[in-house]
C-alpha positions as CSV (number, residue, x, y, z in Angstrom):
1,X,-34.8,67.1,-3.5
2,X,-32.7,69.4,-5.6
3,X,-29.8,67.9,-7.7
4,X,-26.6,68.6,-5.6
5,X,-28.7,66.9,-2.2
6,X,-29.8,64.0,-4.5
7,X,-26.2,63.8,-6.5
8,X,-24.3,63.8,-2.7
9,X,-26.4,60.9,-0.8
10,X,-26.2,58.7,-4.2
11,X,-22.3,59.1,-3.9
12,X,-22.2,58.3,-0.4
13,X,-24.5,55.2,-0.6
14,X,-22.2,54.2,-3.5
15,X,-18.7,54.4,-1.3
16,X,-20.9,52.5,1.8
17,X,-21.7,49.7,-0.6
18,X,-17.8,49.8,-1.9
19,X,-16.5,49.7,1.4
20,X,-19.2,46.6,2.7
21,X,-18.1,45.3,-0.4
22,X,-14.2,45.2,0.7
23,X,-14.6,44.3,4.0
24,X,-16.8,41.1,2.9
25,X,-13.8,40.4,0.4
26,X,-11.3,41.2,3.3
27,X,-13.0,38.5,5.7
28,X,-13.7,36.1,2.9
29,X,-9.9,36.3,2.6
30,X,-9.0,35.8,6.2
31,X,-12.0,32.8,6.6
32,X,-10.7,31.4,3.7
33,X,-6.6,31.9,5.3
34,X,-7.6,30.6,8.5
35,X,-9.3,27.6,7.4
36,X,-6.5,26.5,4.9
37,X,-4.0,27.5,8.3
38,X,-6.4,24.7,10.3
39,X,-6.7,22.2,6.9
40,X,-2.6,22.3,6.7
41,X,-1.9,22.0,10.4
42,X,-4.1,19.6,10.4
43,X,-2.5,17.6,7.3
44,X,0.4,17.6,8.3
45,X,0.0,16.2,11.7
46,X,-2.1,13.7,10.0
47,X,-0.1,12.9,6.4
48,X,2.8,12.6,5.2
49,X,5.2,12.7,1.9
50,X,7.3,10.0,0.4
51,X,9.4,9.9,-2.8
52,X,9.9,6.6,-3.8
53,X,13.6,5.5,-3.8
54,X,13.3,1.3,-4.4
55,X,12.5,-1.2,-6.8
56,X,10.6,-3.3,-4.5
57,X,7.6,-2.0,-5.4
58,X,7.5,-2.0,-8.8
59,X,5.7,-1.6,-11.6
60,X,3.3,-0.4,-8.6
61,X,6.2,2.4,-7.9
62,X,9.0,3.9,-9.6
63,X,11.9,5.5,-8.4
64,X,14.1,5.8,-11.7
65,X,14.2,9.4,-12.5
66,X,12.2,10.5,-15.9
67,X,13.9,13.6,-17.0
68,X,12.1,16.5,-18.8
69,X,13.6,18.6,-21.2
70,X,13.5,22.1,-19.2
71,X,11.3,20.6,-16.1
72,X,14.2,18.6,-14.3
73,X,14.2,14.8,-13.1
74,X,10.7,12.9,-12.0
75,X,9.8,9.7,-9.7
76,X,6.6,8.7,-7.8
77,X,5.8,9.7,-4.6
78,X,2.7,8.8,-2.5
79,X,0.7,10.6,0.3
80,X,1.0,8.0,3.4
81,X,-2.2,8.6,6.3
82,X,-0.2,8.1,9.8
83,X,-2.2,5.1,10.9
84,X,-1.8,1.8,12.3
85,X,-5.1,1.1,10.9
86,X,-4.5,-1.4,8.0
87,X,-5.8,-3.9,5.6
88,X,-5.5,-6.8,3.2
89,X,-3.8,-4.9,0.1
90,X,-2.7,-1.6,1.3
91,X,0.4,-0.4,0.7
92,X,2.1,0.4,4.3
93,X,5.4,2.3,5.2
94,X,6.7,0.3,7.9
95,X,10.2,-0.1,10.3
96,X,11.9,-3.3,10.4
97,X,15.5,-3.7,11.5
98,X,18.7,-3.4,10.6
99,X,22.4,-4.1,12.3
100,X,23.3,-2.5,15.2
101,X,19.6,-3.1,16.7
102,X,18.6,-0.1,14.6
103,X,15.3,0.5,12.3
104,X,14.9,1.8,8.8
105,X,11.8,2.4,7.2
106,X,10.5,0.2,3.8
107,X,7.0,0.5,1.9
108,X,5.4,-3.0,1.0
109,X,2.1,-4.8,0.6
110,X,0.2,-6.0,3.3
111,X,-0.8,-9.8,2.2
112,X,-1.8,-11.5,5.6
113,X,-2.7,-10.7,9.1
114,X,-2.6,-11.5,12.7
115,X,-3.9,-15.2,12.7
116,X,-3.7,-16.2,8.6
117,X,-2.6,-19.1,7.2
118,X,-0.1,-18.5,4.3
119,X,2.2,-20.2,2.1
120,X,3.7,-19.7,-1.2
121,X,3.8,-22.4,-3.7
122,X,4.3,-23.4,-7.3
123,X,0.7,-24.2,-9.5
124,X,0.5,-24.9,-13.0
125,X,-1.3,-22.1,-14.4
126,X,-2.4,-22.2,-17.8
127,X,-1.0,-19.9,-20.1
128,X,-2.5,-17.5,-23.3
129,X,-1.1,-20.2,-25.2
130,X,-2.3,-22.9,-24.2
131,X,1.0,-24.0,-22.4
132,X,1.0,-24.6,-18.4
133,X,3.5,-23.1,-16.9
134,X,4.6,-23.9,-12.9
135,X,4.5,-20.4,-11.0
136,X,4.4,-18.8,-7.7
137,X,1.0,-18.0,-6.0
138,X,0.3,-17.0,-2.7
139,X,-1.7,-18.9,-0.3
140,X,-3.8,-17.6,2.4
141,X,-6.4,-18.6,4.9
142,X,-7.9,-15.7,6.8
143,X,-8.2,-16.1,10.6
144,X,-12.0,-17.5,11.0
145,X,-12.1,-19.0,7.2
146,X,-11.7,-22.3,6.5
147,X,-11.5,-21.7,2.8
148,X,-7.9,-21.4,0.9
149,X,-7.8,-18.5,-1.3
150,X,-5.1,-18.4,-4.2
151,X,-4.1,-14.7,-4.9
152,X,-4.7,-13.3,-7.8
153,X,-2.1,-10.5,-7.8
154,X,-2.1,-8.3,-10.8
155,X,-0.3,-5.8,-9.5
156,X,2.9,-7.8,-8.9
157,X,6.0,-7.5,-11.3
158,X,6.3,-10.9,-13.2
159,X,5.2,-14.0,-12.1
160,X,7.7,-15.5,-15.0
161,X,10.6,-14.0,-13.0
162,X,9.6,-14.5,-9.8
163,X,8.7,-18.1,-10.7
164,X,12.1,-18.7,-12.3
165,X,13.7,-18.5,-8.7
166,X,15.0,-22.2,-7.9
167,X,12.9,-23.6,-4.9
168,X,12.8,-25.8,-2.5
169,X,11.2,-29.0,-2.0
170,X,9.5,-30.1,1.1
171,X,5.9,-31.4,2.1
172,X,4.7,-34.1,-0.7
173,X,1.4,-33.2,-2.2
174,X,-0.6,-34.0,-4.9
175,X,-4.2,-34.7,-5.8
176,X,-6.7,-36.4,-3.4
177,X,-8.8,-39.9,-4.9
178,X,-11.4,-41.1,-2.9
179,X,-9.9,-39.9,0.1
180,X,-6.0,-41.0,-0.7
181,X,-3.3,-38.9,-1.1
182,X,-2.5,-39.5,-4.8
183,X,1.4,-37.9,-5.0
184,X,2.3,-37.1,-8.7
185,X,5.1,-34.5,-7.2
186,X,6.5,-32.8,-4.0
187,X,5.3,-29.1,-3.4
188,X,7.7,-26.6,-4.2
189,X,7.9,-23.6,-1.8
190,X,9.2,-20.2,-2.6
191,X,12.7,-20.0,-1.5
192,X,12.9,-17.7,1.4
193,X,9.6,-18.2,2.4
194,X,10.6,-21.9,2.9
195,X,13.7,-21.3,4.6
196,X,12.3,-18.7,7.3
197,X,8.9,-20.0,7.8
198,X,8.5,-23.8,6.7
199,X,11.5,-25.6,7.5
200,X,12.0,-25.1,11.3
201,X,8.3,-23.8,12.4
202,X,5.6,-26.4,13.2
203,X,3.2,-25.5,10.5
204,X,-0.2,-26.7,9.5
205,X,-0.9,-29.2,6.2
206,X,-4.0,-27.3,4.8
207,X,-6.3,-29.2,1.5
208,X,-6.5,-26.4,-1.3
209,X,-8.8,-26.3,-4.9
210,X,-7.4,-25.4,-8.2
211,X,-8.6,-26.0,-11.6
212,X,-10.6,-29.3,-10.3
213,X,-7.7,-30.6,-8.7
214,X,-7.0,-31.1,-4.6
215,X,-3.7,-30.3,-3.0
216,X,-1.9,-30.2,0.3
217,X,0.5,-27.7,1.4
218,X,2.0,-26.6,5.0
219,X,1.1,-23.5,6.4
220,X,2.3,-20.8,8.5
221,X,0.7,-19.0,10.5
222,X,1.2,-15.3,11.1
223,X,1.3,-14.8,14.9
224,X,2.4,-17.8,16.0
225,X,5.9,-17.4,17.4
226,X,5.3,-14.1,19.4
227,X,4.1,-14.2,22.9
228,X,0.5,-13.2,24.2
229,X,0.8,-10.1,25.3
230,X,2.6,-8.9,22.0
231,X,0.6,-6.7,19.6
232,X,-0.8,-8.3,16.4
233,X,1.9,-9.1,13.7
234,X,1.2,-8.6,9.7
235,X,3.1,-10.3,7.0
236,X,3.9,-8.4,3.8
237,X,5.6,-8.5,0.7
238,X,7.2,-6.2,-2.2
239,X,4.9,-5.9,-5.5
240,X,8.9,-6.9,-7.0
241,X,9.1,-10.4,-5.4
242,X,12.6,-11.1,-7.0
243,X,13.9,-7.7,-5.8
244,X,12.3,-7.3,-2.5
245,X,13.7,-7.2,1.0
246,X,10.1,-7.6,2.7
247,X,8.5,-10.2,5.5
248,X,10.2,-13.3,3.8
249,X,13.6,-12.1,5.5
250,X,12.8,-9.8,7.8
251,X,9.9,-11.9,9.4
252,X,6.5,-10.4,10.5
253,X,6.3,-7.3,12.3
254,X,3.8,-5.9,14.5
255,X,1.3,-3.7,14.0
256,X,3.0,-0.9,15.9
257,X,6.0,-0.7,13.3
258,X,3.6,0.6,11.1
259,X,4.2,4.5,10.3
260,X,0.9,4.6,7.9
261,X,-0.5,3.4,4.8
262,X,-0.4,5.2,1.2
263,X,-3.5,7.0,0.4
264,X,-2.5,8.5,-3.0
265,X,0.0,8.2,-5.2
266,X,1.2,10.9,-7.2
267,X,3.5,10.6,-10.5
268,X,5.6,13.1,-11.9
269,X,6.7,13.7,-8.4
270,X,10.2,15.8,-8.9
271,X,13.3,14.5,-6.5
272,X,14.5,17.9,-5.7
273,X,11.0,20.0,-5.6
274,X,12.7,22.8,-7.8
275,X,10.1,21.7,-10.7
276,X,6.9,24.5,-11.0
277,X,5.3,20.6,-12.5
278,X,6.0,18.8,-9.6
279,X,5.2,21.5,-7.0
280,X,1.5,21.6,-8.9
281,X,1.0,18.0,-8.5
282,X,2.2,17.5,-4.9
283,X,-0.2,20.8,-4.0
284,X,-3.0,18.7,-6.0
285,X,-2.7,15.4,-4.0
286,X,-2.6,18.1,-0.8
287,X,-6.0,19.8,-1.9
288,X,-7.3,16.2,-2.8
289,X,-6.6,15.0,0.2
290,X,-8.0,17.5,2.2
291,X,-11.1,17.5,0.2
292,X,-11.0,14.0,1.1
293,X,-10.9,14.7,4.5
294,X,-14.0,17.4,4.4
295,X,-16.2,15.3,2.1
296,X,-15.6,12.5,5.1
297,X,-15.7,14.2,7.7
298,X,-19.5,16.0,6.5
299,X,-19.9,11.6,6.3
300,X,-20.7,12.3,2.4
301,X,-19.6,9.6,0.2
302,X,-16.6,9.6,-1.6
């Protein structure tokens, strides 16, 4: 093969490579656009976005503004998953209502379910220094148990301040001596709790452990003043118990009032979305999300 023959096929085997080349990159692109067309339809049918406007759920969530020299004002936000789908500890966005029979929509803790036994009552916890101090704890029974937890809940405000609300007295209680009620003062019930729950609902004196001692308390339990064929009800609570408008006054709420349950939350979230910064993190909880949603639905662990 003479040089011209040999110099023409070697060119033209070089512009078909160039052009397979392009059109691989060309359908890589519009794979890549129609998946991430599917992924986003798909997320937001299936997500949604909140900025965070309350105190109730602080130091959990923050809605005071941060402002940024040159990058504008910031507040959390959080990814909520539209599902009714819920458990002990998640943080829910849920309706309850309002005058003029109408809802608005509030994001809390879910503490207790269809069929637990709760109350909230003062304990003497013991304190760094060596001081014992009376403060709120929840109470809760699960449906099936017949064990009393005591909450442990470190993601709540303050106990101090919480604990500094004046309460109300009711069911005496005290510790238990070979098999007498011993009474050395009368259970003191969280306020509102008290009020809406205790004082005109027949309730349920439940024996309780804590640091070797036995107590009695009453009881509610969550479910019991709706009728049969209502959908299950969920209590739940503000991680910012003095500055939280939650289940104490609103009452329990069914399961169906649920909107969905926070699956990320995301700081630095701007209030506006003019900030490049918080555009960046909002598109990183999307892509986390949807990774999320790959990695589970391929049923690898995440």
């Amino acid at each position: 093969m003479n040089e011209p023959t040999y110099t023409y096929y070697k060119i033209e085997k070089e512009n078909r490579i160039s052009y397979m080349i392009f059109y691989r990159f060309i359908y890589a692109l519009l794979v890549a656009f129609a998946l991430i067309l599917i992924l986003g339809i798909a997320f937001e049918n299936g997500y949604g976005y909140v900025t965070i406007q309350g105190t109730s759920m602080q130091p959990t969530l923050n809605p005071d503004p941060v402002y940024i020299q040159g990058q504008g004002t910031f507040q959390d936000a959080v990814f909520i998953k539209y599902t009714q789908d819920v458990d002990y500890g998640d943080i829910i966005v849920i309706n309850v209502p309002e005058q003029d029979n109408k809802d608005y929509s509030i994001i809390k803790r879910v503490i207790a379910k269809e069929g637990d036994y709760i109350s909230i009552v003062k304990l003497p916890i013991a304190q760094e220094n060596g001081q014992v101090e009376w403060q709120y704890r929840t109470l809760r029974q699960k449906s099936g148990s017949n064990v009393v937890e005591i909450l442990q809940e470190d993601y709540i405000l303050s106990y101090q301040t919480w604990s500094s609300w004046q309460g109300y007295q009711g069911a005496q209680t005290g510790r238990i001596e070979n098999g007498n009620l011993v009474v050395e003062r009368e259970m003191e019930y969280e306020p509102s709790f008290f009020v809406n729950y205790l004082q005109e609902n027949e309730c349920k004196v439940l024996q309780f452990s804590y640091d070797n001692q036995t107590y009695q308390a009453q009881f509610f339990c969550v479910g019991q003043d709706k009728n049969e064929d209502e959908p299950d009800q969920i209590f739940f609570m503000g991680d910012n118990r003095t500055g939280s408008t939650d289940a104490r006054v609103t009452g329990t709420r069914d399961v169906e009032h649920i909107i969905g349950k926070v699956v990320s939350i995301v700081k630095n979230a701007t209030i506006n979305g003019s900030s490049f910064v918080g555009y960046l993190n909002y598109l990183g909880g999307v892509f986390e999300l949807i990774w999320k949603e790959i990695l589970t639905y391929f049923a690898f662990p995440i």
